[in-house]
C-alpha positions as CSV (number, residue, x, y, z in Angstrom):
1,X,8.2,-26.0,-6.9
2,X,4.5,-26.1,-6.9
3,X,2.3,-24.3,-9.4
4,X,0.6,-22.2,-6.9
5,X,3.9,-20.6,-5.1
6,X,4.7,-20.0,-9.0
7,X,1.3,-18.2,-9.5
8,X,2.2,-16.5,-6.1
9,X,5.5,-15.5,-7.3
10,X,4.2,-13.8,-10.5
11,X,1.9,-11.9,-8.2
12,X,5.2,-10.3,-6.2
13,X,6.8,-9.5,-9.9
14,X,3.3,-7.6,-10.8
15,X,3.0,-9.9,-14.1
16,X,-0.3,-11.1,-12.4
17,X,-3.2,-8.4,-10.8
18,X,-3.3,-8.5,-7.0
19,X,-6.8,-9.7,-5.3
20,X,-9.6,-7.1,-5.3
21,X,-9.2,-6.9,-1.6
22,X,-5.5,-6.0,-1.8
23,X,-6.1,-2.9,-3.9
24,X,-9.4,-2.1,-1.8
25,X,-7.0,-2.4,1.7
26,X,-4.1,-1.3,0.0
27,X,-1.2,-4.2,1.1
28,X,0.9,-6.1,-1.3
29,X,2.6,-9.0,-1.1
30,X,6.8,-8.4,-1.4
31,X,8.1,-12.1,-0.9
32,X,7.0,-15.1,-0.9
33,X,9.0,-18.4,-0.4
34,X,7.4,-22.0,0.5
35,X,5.6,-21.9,3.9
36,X,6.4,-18.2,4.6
37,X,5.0,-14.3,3.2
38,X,5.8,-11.2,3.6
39,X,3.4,-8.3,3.0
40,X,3.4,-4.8,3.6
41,X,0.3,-2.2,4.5
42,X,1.2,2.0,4.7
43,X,-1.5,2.8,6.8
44,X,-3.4,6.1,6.9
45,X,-6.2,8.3,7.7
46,X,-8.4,6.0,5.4
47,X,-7.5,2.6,7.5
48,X,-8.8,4.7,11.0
49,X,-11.4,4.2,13.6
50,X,-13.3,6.6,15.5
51,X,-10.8,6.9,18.2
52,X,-8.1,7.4,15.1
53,X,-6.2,4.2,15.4
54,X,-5.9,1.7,12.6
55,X,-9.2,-0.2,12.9
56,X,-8.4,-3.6,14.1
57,X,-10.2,-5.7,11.4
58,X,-8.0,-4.2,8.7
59,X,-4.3,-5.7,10.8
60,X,-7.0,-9.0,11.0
61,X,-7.4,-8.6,7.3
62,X,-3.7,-8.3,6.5
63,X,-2.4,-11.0,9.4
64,X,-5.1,-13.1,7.9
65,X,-3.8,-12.2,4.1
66,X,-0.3,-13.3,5.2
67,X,-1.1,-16.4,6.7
68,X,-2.9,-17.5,4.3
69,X,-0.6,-16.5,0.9
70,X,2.1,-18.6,3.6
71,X,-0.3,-21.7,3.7
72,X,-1.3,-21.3,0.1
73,X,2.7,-21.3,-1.1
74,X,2.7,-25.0,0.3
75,X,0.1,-26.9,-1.6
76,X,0.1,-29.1,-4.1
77,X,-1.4,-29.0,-7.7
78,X,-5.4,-29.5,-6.9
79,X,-5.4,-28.7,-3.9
80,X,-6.6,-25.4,-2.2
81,X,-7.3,-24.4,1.5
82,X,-9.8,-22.5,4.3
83,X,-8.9,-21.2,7.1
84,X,-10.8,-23.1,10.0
85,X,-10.2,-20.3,12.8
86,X,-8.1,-17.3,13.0
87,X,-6.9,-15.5,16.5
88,X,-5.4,-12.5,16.8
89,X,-4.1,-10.2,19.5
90,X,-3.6,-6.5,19.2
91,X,-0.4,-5.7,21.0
92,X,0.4,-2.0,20.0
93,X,-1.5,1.3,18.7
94,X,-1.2,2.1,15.4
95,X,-1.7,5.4,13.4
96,X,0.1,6.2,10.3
97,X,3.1,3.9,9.9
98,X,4.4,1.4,7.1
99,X,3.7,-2.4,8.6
100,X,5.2,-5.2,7.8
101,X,3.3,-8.7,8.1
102,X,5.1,-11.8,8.2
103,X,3.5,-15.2,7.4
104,X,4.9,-18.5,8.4
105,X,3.3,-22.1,8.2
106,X,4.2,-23.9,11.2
107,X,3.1,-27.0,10.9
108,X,1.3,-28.4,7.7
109,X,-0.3,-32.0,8.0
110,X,-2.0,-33.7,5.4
111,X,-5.1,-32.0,6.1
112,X,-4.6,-29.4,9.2
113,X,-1.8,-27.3,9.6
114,X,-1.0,-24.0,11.2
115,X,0.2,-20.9,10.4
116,X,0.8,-17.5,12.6
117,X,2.0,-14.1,11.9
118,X,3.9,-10.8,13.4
119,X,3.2,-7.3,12.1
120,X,5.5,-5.1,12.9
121,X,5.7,-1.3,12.5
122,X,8.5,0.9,10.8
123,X,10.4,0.8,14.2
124,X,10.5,-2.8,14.3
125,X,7.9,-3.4,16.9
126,X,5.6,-6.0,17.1
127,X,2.0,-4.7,17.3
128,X,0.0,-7.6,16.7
129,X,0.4,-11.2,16.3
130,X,-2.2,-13.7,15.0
131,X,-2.5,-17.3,14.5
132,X,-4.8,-19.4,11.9
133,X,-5.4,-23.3,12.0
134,X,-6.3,-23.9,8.0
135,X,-7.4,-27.1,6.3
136,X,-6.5,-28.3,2.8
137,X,-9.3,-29.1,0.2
138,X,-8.4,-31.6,-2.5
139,X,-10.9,-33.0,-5.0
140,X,-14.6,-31.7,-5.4
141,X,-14.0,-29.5,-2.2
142,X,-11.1,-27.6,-4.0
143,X,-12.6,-27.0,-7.5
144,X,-13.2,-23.4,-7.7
145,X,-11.3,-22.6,-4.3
């Protein structure tokens, strides 16, 4: 097993402090395995747009979250990652509800892979799914990363 999916699995036990913009968003990260995430978001009133929906850049922000904790479970020591481009399409209204964002690498090459994600509501239905193509930094490029 990997030192970062180590790191990431401390964060799930609470022994390590989630990232500033979990706590400001308010999702956490339940499970984490190699190449796959799962994190959940109550949204509320404070998550809103004008029309009263959940504002679509916070699901980006927790699809994107996902993804990402799914691609970083997979890399090595030294190495860290970007994500290159990230799609997402909102399927469903949301207002108040507990959601559920599943992250899942689906293909990792040496330097590319992919990774997509469902969120789901309390009921089980999908309301948006999103897709990111990520690159893997090694050397100079990952120090600091």
């Amino acid at each position: 097993m990997g030192e970062k999916l180590k790191q990431l699995e401390r964060l799930v036990r609470g022994e390590v402090p989630p990232p500033p913009i979990a706590k400001l968003i308010g999702f956490s990260l339940d499970e984490i395995r190699h190449g796959e995430s799962l994190l959940t978001l109550e949204a509320g009133d404070n998550h809103a747009n004008p029309m009263g929906t959940l504002h679509g850049g916070v699901l980006c922000d927790v699809a994107d979250a996902a993804m990402g904790l799914a691609y970083a479970s997979t890399l090595e020591d030294g190495e860290s990652f970007t994500t290159l481009e990230l799609k997402i399409n909102f399927l469903k209204p949301v207002w108040k509800d507990k959601l559920t964002a599943k992250g899942r690498v689906v293909q990792r090459g040496k330097t590319i892979g992919l990774a997509e994600c469902t969120v789901t509501n309390s009921k089980g239905d999908r309301v948006a799914f999103a897709t990111s193509t990520c690159m893997t930094l090694r050397g100079d490029h990952a120090r600091g990363r």
